[in-house]
C-alpha positions as CSV (number, residue, x, y, z in Angstrom):
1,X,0.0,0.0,0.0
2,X,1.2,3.6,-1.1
3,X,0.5,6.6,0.2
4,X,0.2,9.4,-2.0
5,X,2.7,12.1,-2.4
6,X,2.3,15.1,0.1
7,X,1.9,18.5,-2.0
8,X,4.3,21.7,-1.3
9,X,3.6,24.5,0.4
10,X,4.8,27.9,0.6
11,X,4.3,29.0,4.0
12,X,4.7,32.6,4.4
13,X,5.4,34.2,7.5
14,X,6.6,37.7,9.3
15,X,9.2,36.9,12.0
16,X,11.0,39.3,15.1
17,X,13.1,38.0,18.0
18,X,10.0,36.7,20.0
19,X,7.0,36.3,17.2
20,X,6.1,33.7,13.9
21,X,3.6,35.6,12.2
22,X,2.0,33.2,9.2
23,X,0.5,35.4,6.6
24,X,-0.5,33.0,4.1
25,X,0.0,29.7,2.6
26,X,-0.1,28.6,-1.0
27,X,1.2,27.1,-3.5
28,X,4.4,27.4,-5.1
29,X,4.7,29.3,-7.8
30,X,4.4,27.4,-11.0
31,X,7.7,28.2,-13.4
32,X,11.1,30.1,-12.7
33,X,9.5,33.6,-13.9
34,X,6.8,33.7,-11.4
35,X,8.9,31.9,-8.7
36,X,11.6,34.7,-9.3
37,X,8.5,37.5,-8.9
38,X,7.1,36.5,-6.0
39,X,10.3,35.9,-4.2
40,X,11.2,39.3,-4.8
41,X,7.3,40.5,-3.7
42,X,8.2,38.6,-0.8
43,X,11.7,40.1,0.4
44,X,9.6,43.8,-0.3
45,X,7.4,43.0,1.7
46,X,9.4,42.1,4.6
47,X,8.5,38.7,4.5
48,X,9.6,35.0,4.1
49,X,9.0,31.8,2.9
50,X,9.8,28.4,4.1
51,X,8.4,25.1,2.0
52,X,7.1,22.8,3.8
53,X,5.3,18.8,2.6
54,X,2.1,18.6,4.0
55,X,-1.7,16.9,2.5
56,X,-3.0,20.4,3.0
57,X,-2.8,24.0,3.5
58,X,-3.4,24.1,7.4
59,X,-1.3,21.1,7.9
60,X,1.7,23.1,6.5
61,X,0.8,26.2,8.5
62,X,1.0,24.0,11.5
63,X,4.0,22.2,10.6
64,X,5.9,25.5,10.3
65,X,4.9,26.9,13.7
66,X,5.7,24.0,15.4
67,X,9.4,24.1,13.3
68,X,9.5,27.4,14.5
69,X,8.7,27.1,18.7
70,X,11.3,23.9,19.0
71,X,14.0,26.1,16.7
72,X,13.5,28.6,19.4
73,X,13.6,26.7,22.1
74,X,16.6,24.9,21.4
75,X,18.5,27.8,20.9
76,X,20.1,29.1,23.8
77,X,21.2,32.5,22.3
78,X,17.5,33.1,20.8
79,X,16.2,32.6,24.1
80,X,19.1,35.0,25.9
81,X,17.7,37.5,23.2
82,X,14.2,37.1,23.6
83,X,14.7,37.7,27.1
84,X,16.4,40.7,27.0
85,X,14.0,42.1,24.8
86,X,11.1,41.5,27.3
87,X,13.0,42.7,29.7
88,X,13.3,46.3,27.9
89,X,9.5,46.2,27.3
90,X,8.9,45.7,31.0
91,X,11.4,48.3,32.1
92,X,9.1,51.1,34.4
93,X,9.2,54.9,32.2
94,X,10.3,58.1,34.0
């Protein structure tokens, strides 16, 4: 028994020290030309891409938050970063 073949996913996404934003998912794009278009709509736009296998759309988006959280976690100097960023946010005003 075969299972079919999982489809790709572009799974787009704003990211800052502490937040994974996903802004949409989609297909890739079909040929080089629009492939080379949207990459550079992407970068813009301040945003990224990662591709991911999944059977659907919302299966990807999940995949790539949960890529996300245990690449953050595991990374002690992301997490030294993170905190010192919070740390400036909760810092009383004069």
């Amino acid at each position: 028994m075969s299972t079919p073949a999982e489809q790709q996913w572009w799974v787009i996404y704003r990211e800052t020290l502490i937040q994974f934003d996903i802004v949409a998912v989609e297909p890739p794009p079909g040929d080089e030309t629009a492939f080379d278009e949207r990459c550079a709509q992407l970068e813009a736009d301040g945003l990224s891409a990662c591709v991911v296998a999944a059977p659907d759309a919302d299966t990807a988006s999940d995949i790539a938050g949960r890529a996300w959280v245990e690449a953050f976690l595991s990374d002690p100097q992301r997490l030294a970063a993170a905190d010192a960023y919070l740390a400036t946010l909760n810092q009383p005003t004069n």
